[in-house]
PQR file of N, CA, C, O and H, with PARSE charges and radii, in Angstrom:
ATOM      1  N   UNK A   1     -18.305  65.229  -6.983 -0.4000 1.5000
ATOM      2  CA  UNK A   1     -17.651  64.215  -7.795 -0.0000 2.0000
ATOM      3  C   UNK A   1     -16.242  63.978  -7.238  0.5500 1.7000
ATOM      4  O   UNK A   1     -15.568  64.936  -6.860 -0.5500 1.4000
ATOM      5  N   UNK A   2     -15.785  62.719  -7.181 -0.4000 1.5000
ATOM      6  CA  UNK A   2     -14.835  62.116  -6.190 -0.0000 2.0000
ATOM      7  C   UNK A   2     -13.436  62.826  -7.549  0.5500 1.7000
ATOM      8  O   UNK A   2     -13.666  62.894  -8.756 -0.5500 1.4000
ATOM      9  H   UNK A   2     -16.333  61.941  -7.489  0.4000 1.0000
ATOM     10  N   UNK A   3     -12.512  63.119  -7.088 -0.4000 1.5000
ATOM     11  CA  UNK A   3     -11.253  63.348  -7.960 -0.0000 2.0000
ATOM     12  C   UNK A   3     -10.625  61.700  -7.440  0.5500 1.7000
ATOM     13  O   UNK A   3     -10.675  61.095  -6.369 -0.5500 1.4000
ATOM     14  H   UNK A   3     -12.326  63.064  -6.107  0.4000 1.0000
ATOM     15  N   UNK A   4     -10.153  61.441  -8.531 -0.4000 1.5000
ATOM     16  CA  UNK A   4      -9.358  60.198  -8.702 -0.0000 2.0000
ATOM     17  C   UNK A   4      -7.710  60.626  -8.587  0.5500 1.7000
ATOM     18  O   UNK A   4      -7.279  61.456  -9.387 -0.5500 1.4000
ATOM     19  H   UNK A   4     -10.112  61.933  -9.402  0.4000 1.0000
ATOM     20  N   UNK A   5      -6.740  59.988  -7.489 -0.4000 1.5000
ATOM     21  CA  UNK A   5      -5.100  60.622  -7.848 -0.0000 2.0000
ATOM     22  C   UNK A   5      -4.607  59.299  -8.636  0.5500 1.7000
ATOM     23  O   UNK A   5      -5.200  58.252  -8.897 -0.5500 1.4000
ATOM     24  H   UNK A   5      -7.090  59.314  -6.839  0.4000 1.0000
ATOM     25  N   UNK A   6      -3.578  59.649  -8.857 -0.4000 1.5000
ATOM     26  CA  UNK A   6      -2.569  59.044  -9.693 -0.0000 2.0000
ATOM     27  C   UNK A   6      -0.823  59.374  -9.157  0.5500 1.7000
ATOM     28  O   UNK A   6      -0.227  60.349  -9.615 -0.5500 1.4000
ATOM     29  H   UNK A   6      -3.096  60.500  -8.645  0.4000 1.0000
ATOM     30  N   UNK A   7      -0.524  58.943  -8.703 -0.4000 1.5000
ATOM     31  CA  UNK A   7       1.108  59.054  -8.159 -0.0000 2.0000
ATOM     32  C   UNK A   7       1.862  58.574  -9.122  0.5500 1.7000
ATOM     33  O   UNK A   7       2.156  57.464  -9.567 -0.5500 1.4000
ATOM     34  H   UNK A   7      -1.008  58.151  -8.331  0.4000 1.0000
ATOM     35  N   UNK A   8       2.096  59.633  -9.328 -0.4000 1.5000
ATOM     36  CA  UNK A   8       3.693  58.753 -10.895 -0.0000 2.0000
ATOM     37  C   UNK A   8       5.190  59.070 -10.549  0.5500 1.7000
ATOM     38  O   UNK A   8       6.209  58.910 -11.222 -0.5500 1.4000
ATOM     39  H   UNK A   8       1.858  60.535  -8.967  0.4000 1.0000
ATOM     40  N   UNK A   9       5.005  59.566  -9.301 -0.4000 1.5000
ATOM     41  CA  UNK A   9       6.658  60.367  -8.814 -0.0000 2.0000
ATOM     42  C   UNK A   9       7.147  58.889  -8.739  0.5500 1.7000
ATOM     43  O   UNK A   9       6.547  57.984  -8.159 -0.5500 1.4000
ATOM     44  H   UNK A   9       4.177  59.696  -8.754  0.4000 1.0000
ATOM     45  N   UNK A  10       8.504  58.764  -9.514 -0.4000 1.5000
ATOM     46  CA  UNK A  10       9.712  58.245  -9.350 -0.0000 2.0000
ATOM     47  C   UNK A  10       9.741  57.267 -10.422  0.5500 1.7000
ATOM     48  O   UNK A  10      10.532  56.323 -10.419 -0.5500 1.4000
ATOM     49  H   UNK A  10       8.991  59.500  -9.985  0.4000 1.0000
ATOM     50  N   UNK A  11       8.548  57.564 -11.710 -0.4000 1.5000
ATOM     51  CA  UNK A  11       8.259  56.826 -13.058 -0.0000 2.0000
ATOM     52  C   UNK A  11       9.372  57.405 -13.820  0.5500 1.7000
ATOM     53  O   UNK A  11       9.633  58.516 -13.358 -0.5500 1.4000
ATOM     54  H   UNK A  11       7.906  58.331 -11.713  0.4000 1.0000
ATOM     55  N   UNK A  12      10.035  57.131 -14.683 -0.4000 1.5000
ATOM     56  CA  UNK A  12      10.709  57.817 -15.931 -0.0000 2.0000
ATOM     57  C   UNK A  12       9.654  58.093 -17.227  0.5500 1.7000
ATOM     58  O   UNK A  12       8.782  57.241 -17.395 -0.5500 1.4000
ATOM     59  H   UNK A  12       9.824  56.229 -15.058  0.4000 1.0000
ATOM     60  N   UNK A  13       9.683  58.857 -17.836 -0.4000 1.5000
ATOM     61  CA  UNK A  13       9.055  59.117 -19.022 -0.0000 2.0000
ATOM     62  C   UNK A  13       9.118  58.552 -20.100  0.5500 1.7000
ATOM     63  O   UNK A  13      10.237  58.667 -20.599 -0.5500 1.4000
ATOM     64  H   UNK A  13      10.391  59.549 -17.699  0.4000 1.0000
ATOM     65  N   UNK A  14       8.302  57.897 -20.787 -0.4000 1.5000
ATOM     66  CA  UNK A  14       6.935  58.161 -20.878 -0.0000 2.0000
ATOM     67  C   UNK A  14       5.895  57.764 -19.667  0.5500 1.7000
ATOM     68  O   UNK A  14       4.786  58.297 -19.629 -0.5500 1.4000
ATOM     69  H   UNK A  14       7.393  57.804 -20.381  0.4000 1.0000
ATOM     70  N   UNK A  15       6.316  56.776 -18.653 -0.4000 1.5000
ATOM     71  CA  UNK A  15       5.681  55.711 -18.293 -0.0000 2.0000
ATOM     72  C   UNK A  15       4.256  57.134 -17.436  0.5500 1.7000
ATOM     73  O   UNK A  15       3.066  56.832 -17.526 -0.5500 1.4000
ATOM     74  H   UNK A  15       7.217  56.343 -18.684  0.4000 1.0000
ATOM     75  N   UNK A  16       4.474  57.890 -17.041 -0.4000 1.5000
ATOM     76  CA  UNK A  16       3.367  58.889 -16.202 -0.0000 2.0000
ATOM     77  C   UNK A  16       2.362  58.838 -17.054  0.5500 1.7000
ATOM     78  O   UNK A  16       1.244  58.465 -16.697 -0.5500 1.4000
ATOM     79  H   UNK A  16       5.441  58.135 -16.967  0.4000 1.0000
ATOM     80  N   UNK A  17       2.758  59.361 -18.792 -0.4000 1.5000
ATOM     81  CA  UNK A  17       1.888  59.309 -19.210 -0.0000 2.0000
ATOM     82  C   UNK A  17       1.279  57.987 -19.566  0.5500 1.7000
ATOM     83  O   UNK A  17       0.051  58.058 -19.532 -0.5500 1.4000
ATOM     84  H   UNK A  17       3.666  59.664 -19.082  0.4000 1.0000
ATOM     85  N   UNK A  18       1.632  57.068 -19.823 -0.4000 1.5000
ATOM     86  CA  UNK A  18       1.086  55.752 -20.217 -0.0000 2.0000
ATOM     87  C   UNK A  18       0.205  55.659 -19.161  0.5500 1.7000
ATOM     88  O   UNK A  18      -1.009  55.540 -19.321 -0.5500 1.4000
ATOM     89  H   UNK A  18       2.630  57.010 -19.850  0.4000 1.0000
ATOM     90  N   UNK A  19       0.868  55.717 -17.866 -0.4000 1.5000
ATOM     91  CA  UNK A  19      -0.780  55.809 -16.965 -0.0000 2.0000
ATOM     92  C   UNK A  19      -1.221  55.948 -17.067  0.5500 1.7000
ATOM     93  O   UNK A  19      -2.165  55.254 -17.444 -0.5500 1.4000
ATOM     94  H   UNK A  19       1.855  55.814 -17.736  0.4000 1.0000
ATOM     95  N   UNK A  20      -1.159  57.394 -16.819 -0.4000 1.5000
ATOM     96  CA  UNK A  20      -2.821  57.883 -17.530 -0.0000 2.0000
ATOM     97  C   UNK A  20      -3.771  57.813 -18.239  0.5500 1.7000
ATOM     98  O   UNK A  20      -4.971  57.945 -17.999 -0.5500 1.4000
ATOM     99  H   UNK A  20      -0.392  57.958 -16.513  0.4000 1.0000
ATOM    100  N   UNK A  21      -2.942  57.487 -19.616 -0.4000 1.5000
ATOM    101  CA  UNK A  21      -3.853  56.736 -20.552 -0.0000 2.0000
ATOM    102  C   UNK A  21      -4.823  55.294 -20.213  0.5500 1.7000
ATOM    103  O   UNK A  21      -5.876  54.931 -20.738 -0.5500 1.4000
ATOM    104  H   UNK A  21      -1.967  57.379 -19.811  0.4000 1.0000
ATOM    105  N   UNK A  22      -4.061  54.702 -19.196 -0.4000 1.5000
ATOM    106  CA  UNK A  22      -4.587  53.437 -18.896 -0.0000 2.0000
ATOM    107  C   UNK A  22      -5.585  53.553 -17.864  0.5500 1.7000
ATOM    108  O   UNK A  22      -6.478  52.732 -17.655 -0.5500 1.4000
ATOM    109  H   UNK A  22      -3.206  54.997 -18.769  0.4000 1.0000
ATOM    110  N   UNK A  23      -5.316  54.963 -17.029 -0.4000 1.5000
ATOM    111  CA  UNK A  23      -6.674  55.127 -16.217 -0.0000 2.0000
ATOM    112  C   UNK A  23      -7.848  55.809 -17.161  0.5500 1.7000
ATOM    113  O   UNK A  23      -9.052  55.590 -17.021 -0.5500 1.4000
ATOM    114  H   UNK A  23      -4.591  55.631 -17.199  0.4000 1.0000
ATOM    115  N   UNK A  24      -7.298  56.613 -18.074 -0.4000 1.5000
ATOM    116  CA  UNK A  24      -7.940  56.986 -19.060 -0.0000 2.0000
ATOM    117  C   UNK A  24      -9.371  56.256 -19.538  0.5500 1.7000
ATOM    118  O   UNK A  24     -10.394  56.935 -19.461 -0.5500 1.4000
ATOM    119  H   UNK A  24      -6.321  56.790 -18.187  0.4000 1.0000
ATOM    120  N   UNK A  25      -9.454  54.886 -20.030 -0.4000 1.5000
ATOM    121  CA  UNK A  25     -10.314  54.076 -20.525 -0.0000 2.0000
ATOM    122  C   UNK A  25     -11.283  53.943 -19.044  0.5500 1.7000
ATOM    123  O   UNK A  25     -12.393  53.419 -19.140 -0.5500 1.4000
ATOM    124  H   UNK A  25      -8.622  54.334 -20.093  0.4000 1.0000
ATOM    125  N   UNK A  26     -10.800  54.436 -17.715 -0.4000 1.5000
ATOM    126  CA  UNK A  26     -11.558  53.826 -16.759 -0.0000 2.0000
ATOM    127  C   UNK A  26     -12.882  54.902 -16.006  0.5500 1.7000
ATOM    128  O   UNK A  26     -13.842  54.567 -15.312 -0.5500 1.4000
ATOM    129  H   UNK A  26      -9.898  54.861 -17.637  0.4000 1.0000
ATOM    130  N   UNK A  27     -12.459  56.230 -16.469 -0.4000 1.5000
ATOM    131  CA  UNK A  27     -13.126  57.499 -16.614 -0.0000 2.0000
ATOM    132  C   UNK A  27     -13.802  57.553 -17.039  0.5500 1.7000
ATOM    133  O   UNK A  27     -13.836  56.882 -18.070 -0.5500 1.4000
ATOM    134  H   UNK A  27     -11.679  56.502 -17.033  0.4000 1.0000
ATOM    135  N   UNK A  28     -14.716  58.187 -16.773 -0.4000 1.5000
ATOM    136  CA  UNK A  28     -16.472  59.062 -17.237 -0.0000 2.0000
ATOM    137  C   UNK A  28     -16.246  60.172 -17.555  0.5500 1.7000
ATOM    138  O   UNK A  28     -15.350  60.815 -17.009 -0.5500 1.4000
ATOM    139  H   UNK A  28     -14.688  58.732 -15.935  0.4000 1.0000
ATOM    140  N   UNK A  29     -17.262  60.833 -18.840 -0.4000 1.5000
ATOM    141  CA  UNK A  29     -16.960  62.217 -18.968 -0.0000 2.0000
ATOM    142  C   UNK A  29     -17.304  63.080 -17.456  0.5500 1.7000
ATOM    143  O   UNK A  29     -18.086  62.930 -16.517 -0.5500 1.4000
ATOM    144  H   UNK A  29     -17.991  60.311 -19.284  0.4000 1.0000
ATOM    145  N   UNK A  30     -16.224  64.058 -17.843 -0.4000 1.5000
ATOM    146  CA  UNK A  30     -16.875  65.124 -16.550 -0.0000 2.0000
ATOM    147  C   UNK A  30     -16.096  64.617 -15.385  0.5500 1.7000
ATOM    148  O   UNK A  30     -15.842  65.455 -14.519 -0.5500 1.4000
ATOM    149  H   UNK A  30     -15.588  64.180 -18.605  0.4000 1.0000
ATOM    150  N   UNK A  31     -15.560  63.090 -15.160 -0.4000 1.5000
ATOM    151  CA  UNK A  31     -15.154  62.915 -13.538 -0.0000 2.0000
ATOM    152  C   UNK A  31     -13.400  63.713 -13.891  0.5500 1.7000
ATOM    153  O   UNK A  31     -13.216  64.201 -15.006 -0.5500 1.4000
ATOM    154  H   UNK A  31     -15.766  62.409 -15.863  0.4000 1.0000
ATOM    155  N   UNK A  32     -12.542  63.738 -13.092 -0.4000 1.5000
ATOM    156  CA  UNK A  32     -11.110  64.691 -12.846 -0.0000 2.0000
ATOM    157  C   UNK A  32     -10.104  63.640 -12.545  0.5500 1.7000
ATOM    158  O   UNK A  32     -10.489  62.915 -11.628 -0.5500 1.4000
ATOM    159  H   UNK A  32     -12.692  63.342 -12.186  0.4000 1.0000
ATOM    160  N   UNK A  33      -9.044  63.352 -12.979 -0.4000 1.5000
ATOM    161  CA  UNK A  33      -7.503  62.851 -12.540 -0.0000 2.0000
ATOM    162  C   UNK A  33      -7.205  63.752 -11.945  0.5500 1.7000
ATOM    163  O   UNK A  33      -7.754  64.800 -12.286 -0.5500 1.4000
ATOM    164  H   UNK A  33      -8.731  63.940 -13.725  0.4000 1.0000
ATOM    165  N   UNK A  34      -6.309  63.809 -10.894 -0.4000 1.5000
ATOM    166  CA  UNK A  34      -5.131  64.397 -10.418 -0.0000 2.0000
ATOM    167  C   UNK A  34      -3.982  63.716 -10.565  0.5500 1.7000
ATOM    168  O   UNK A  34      -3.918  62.586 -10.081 -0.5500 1.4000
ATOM    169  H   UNK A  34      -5.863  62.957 -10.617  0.4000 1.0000
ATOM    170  N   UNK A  35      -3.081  64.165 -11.123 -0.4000 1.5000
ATOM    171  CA  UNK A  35      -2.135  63.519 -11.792 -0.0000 2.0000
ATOM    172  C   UNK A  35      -0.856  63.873 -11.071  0.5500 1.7000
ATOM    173  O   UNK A  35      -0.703  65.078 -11.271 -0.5500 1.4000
ATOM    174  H   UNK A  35      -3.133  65.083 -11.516  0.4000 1.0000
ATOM    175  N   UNK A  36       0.405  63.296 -10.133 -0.4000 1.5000
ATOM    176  CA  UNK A  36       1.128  64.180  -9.452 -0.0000 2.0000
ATOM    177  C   UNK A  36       3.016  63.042  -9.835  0.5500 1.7000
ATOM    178  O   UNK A  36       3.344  61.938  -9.402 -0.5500 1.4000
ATOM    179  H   UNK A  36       0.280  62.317  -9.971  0.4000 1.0000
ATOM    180  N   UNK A  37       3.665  63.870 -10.638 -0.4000 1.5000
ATOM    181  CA  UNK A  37       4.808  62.981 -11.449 -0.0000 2.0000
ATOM    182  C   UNK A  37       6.032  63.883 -10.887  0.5500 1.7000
ATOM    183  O   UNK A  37       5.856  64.815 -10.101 -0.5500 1.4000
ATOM    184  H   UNK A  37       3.399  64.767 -10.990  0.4000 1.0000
ATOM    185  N   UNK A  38       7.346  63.471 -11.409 -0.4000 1.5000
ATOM    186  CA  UNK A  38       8.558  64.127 -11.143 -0.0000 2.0000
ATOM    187  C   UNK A  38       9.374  63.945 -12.258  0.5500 1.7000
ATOM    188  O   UNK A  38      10.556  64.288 -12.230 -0.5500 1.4000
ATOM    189  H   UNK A  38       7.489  62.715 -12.047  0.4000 1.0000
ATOM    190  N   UNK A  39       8.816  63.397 -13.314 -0.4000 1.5000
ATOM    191  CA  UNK A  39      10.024  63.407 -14.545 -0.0000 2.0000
ATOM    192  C   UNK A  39      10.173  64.735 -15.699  0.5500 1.7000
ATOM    193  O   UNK A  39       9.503  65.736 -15.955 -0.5500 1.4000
ATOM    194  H   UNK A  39       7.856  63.118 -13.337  0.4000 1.0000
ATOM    195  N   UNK A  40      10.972  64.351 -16.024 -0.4000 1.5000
ATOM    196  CA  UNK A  40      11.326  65.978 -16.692 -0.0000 2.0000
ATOM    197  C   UNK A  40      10.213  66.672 -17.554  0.5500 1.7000
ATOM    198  O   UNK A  40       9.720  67.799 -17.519 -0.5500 1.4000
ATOM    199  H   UNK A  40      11.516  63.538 -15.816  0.4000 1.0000
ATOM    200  N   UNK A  41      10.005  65.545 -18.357 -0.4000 1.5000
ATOM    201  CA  UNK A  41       9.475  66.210 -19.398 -0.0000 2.0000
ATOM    202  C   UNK A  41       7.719  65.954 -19.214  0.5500 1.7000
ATOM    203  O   UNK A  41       6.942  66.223 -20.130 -0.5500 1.4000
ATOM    204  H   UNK A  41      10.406  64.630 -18.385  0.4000 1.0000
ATOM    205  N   UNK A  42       7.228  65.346 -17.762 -0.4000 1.5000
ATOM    206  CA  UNK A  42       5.682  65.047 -17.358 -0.0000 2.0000
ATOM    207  C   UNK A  42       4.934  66.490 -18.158  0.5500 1.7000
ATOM    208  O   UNK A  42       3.778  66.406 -18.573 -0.5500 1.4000
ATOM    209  H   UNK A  42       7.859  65.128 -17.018  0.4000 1.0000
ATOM    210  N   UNK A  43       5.600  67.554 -18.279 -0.4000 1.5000
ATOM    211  CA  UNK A  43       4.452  68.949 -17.862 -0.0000 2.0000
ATOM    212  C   UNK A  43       4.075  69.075 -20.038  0.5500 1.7000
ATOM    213  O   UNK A  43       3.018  69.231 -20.649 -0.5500 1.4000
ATOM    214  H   UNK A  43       6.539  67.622 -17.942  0.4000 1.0000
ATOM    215  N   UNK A  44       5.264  68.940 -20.440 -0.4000 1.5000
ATOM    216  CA  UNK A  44       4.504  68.697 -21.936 -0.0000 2.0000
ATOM    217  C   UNK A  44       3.970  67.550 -22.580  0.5500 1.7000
ATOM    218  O   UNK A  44       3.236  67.567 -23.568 -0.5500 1.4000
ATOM    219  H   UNK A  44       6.123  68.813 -19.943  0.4000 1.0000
ATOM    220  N   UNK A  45       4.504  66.247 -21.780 -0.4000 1.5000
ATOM    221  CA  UNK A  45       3.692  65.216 -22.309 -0.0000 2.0000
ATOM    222  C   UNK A  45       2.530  65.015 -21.687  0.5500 1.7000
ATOM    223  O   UNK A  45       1.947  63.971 -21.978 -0.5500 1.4000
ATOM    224  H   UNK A  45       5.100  66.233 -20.977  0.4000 1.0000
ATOM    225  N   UNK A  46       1.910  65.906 -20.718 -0.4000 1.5000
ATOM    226  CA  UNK A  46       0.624  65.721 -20.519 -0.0000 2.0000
ATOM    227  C   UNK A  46      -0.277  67.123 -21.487  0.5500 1.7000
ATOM    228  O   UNK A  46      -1.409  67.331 -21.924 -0.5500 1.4000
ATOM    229  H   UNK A  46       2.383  66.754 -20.481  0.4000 1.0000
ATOM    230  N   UNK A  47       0.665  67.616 -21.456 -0.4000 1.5000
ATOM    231  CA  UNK A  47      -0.187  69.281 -22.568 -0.0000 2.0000
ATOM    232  C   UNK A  47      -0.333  68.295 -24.021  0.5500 1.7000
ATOM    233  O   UNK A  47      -1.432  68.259 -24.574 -0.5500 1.4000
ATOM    234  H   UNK A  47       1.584  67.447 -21.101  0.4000 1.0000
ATOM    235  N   UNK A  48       0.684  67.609 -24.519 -0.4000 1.5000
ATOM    236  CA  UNK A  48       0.465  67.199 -25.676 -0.0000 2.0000
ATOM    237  C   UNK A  48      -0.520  66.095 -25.623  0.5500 1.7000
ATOM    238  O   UNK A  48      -0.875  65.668 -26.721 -0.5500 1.4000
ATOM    239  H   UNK A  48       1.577  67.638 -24.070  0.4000 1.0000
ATOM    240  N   UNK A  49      -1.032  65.548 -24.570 -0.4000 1.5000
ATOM    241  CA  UNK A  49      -1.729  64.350 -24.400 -0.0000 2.0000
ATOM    242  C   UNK A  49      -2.670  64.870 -24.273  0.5500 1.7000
ATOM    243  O   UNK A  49      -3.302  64.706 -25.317 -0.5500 1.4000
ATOM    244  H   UNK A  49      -0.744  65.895 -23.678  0.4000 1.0000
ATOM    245  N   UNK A  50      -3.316  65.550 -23.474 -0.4000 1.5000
ATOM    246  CA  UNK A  50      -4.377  66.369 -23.220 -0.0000 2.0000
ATOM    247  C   UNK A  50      -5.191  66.826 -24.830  0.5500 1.7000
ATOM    248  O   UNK A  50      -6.326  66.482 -25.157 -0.5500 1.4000
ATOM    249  H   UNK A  50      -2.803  65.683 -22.625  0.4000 1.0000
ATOM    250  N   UNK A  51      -4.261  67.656 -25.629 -0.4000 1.5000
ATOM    251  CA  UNK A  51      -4.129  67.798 -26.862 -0.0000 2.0000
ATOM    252  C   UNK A  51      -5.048  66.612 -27.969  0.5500 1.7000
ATOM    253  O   UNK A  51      -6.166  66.742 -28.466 -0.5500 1.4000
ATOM    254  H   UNK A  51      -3.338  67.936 -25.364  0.4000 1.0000
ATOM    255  N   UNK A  52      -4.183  65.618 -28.066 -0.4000 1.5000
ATOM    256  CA  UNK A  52      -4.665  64.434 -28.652 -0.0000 2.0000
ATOM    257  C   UNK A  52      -5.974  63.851 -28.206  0.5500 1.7000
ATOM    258  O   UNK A  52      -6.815  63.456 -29.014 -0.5500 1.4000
ATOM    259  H   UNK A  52      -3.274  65.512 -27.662  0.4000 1.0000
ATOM    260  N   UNK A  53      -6.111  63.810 -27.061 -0.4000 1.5000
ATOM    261  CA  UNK A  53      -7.109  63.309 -26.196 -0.0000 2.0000
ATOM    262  C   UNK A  53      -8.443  63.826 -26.453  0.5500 1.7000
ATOM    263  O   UNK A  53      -9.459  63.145 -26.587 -0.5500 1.4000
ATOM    264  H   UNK A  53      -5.427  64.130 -26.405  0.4000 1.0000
ATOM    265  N   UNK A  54      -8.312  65.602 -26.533 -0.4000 1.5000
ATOM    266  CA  UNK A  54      -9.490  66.194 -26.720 -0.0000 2.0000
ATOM    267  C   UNK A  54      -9.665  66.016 -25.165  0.5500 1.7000
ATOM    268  O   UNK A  54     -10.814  65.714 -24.845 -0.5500 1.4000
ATOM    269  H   UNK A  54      -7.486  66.156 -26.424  0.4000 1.0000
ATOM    270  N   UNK A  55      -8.872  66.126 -24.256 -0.4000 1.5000
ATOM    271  CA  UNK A  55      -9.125  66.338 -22.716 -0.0000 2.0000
ATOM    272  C   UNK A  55      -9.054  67.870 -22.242  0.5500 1.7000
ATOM    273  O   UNK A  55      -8.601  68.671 -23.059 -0.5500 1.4000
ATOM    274  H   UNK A  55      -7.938  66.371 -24.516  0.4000 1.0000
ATOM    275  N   UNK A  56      -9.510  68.388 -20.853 -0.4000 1.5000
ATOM    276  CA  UNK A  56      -9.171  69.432 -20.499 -0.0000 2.0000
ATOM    277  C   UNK A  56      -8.050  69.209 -19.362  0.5500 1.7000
ATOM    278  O   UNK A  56      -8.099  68.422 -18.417 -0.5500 1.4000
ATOM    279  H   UNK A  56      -9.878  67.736 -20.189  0.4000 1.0000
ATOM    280  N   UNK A  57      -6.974  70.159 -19.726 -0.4000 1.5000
ATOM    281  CA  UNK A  57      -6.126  70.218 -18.494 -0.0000 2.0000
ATOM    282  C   UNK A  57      -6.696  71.386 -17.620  0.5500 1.7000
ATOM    283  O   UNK A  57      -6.945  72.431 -18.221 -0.5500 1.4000
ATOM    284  H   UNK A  57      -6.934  70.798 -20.494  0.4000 1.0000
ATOM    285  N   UNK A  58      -6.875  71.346 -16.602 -0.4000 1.5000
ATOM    286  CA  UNK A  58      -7.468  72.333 -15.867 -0.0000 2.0000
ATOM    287  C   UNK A  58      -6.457  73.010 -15.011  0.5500 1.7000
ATOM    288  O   UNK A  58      -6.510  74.239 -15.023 -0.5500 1.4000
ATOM    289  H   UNK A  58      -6.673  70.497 -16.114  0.4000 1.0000
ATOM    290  N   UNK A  59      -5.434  72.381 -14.177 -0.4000 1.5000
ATOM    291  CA  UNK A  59      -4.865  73.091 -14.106 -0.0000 2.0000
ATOM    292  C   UNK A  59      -2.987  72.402 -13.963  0.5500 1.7000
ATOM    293  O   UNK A  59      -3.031  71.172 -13.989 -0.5500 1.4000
ATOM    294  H   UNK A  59      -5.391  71.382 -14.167  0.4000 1.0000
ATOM    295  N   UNK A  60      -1.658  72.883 -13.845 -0.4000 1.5000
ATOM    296  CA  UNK A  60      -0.390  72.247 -13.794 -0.0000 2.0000
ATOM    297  C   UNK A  60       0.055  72.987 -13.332  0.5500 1.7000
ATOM    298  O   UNK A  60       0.147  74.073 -13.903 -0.5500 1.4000
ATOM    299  H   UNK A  60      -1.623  73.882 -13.824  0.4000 1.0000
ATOM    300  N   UNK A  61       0.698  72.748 -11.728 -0.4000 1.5000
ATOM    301  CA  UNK A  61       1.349  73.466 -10.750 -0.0000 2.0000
ATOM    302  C   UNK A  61       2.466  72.647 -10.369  0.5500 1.7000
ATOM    303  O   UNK A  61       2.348  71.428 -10.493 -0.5500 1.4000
ATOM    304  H   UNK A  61       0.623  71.865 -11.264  0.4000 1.0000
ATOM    305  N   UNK A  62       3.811  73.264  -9.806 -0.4000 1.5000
ATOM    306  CA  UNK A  62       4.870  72.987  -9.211 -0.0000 2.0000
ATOM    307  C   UNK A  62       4.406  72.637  -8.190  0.5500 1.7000
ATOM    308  O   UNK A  62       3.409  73.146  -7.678 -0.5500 1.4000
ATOM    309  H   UNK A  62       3.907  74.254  -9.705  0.4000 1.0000
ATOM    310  N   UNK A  63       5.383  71.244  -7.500 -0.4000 1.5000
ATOM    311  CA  UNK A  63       5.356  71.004  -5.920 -0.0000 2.0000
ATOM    312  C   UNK A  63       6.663  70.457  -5.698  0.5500 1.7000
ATOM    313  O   UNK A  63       6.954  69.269  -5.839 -0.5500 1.4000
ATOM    314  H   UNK A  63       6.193  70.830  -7.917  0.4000 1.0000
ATOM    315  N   UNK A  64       7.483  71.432  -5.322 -0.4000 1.5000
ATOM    316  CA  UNK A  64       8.773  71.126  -5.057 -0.0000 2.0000
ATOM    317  C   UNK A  64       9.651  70.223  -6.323  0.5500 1.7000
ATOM    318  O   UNK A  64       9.751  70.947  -7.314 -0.5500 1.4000
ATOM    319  H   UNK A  64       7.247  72.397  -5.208  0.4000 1.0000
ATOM    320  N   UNK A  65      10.092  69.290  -6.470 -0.4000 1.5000
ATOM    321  CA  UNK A  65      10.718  68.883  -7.533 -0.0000 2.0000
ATOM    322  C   UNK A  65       9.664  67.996  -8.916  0.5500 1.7000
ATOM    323  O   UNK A  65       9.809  67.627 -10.081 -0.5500 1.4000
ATOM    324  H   UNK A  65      10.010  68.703  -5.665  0.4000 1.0000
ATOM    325  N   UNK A  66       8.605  68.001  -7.835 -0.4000 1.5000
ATOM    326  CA  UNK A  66       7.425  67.227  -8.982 -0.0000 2.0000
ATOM    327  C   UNK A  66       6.218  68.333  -9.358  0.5500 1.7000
ATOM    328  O   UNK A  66       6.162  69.398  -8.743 -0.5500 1.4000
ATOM    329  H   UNK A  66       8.488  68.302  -6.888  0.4000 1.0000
ATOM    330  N   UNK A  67       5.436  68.061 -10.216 -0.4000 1.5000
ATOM    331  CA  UNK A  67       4.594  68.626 -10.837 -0.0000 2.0000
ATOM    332  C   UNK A  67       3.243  68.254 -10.823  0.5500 1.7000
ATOM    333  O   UNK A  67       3.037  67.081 -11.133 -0.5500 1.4000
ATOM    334  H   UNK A  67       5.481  67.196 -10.715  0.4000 1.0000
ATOM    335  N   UNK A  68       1.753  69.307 -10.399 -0.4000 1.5000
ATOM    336  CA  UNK A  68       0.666  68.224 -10.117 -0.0000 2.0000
ATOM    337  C   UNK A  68      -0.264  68.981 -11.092  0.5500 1.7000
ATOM    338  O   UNK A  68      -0.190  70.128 -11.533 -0.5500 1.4000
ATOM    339  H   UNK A  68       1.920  70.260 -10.147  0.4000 1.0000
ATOM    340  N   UNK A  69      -1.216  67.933 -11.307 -0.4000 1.5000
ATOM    341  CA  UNK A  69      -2.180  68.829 -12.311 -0.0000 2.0000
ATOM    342  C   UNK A  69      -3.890  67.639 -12.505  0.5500 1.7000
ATOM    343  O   UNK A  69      -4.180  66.484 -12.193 -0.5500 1.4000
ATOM    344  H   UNK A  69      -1.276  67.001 -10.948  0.4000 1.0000
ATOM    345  N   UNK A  70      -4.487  68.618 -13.076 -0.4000 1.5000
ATOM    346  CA  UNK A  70      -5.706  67.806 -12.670 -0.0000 2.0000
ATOM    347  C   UNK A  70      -6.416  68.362 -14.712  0.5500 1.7000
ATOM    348  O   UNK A  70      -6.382  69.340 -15.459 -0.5500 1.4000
ATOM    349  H   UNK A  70      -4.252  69.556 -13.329  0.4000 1.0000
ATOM    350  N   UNK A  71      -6.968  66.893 -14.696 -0.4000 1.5000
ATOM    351  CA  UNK A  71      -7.323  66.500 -16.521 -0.0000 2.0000
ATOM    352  C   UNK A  71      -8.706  66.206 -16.081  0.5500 1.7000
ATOM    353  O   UNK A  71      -9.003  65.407 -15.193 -0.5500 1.4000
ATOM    354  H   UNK A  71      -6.996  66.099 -14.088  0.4000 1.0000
ATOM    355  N   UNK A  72      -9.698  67.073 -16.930 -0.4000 1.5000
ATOM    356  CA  UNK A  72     -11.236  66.462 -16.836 -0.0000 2.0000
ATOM    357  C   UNK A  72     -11.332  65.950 -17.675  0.5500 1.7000
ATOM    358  O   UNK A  72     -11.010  66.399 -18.775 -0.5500 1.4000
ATOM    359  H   UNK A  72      -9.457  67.722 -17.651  0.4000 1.0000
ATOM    360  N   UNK A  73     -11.916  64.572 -17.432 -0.4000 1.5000
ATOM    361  CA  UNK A  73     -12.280  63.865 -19.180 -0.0000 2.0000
ATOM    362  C   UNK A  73     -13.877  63.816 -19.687  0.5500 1.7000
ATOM    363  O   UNK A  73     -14.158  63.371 -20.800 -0.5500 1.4000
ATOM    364  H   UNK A  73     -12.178  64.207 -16.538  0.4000 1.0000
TER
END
């Protein structure tokens, strides 16, 4: 199954997450985002989104000043 990315480095917040949400509707259960942002607060507004969503975050790692992480829907 193909992982889908998403580049949000150099978005301000909220806007990473609004992405997502908007790729959100374009997802199948089971397929993966990789999600890869640099704003401050990306790493809880995707835990709290994830949250709401009823998504899995699978996993949220550091990469130098940005943050990457991958959501199964």
């Amino acid at each position: 199954m193909a992982v889908q990315i998403l580049d949000a480095r150099g978005l301000k917040c909220p806007q990473p997450t609004l992405k997502v949400t908007a790729m959100a509707v374009k997802m199948k259960p089971g397929e993966i985002l990789e999600v890869v942002a640099d704003c401050s607060t990306f790493e809880k507004d995707v835990r709290d989104w994830v949250t709401r969503s009823k998504k899995v975050l699978l996993w949220m790692r550091e990469e130098g000043a940005a943050k990457r992480c991958q959501i199964q829907f």
